[in-house]
C-alpha positions in Angstrom: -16.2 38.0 15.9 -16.3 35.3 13.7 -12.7 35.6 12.6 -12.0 34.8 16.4 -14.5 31.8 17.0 -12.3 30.3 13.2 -9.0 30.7 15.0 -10.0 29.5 17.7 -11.5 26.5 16.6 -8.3 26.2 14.2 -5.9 26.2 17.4 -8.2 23.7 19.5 -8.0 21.6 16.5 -4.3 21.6 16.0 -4.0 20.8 19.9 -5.9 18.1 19.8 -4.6 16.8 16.9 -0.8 17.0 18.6 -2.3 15.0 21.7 -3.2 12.3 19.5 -0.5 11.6 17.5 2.3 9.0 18.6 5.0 9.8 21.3 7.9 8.3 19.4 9.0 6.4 16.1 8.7 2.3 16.1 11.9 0.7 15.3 13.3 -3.0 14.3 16.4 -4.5 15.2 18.3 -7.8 15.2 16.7 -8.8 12.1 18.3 -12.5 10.6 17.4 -15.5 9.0 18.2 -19.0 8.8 20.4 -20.0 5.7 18.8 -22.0 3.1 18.7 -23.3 -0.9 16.8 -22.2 -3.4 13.6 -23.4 -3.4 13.6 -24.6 0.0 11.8 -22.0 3.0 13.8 -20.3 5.7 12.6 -18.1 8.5 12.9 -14.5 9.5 13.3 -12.9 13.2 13.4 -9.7 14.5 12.4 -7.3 17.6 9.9 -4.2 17.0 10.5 -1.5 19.5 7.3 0.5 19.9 7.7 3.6 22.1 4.0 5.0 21.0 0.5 3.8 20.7 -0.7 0.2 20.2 -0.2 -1.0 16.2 -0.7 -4.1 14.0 1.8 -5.8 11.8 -0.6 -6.6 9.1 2.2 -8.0 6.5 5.4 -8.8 5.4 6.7 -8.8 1.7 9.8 -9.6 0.2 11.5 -10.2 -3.2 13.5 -13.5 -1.9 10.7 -16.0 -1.8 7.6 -16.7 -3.7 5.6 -15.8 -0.5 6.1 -14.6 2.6 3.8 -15.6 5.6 3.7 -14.6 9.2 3.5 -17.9 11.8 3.2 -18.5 15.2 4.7 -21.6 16.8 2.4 -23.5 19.2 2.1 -26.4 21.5 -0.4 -28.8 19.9 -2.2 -30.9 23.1 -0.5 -34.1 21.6 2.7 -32.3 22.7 4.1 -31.8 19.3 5.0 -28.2 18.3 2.7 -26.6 14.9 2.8 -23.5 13.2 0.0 -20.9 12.6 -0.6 -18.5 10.1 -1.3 -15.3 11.2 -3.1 -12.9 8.9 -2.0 -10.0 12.0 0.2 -9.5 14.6 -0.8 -7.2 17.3 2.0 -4.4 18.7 1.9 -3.7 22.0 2.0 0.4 22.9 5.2 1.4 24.6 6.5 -2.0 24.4 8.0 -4.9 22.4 7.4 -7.9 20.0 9.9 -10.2 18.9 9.7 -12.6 16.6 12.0 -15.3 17.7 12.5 -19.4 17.1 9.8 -21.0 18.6 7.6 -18.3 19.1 6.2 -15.5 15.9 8.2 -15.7 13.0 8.3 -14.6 9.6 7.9 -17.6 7.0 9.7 -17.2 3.4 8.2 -19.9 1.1 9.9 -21.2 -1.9 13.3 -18.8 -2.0 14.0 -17.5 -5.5 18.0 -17.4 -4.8 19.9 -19.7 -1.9 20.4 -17.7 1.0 24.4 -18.0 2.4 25.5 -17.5 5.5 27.0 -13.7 5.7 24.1 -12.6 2.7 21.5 -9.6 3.5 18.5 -9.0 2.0 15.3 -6.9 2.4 11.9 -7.3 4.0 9.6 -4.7 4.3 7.4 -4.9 7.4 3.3 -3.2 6.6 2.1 -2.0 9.8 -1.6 -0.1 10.4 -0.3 2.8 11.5 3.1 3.1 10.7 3.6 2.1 7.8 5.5 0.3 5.4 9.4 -0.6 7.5 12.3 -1.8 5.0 14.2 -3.5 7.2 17.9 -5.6 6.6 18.4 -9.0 7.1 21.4 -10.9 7.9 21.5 -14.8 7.0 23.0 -16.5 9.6 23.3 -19.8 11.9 21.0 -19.9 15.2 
């Protein structure tokens, strides 16, 4: 008898485990930058597709630039466009987020090497639930 209630307490748990867990794998794509010199900043864009549940982008690291930051561009109420750093990026479930000019973008502060038209390079996204993305980066014009 209580060999039964164990395995079936072991199968209820492994079904609800399988209900929970995410309906698909997130993905980036389009990923580029603007070209730059060493020492100066540049910017990185990309789209995450996210075909599961909701996620946060907590992070982005990479070994091109001193630091790397995560901004949003805004309309100040002078009219005048800022940036703001965002310690998190939310990721909508079973949608999108790109990171575009003028919008959420990927700041890389003080670049360690110039950054040519035609180069690639690595960031690696750290998401909540996902996990750590590598994703390549193409330098090139806007």
């Amino acid at each position: 008898m209580k060999r039964n209630v164990l395995v079936f307490g072991l199968l209820t748990m492994m079904l609800l485990a399988a209900c929970g867990g995410q309906s698909g794998t997130l993905t980036v794509h389009d990923a580029w930058a603007r070209p730059a010199e060493q020492g100066q900043n540049s910017a990185v864009y990309f789209v995450i597709e996210n075909p599961a549940a909701a996620d946060t982008l907590q992070g982005v690291s990479s070994d091109v630039a001193e630091a790397v930051e995560m901004h949003r561009s805004v309309m100040a109420d002078d009219g005048t466009m800022r940036m703001e750093h965002q310690m998190s990026v939310p990721v909508p479930a079973k949608g999108s987020l790109e990171f575009k000019p003028g919008g959420y973008h990927v700041m890389l502060i003080n670049l360690k090497q110039p950054l040519a038209v035609g180069d690639t390079f690595q960031v690696v996204l750290h998401l909540q639930n996902a996990g750590d993305i590598p994703v390549e980066v193409t330098v090139h014009q806007p």
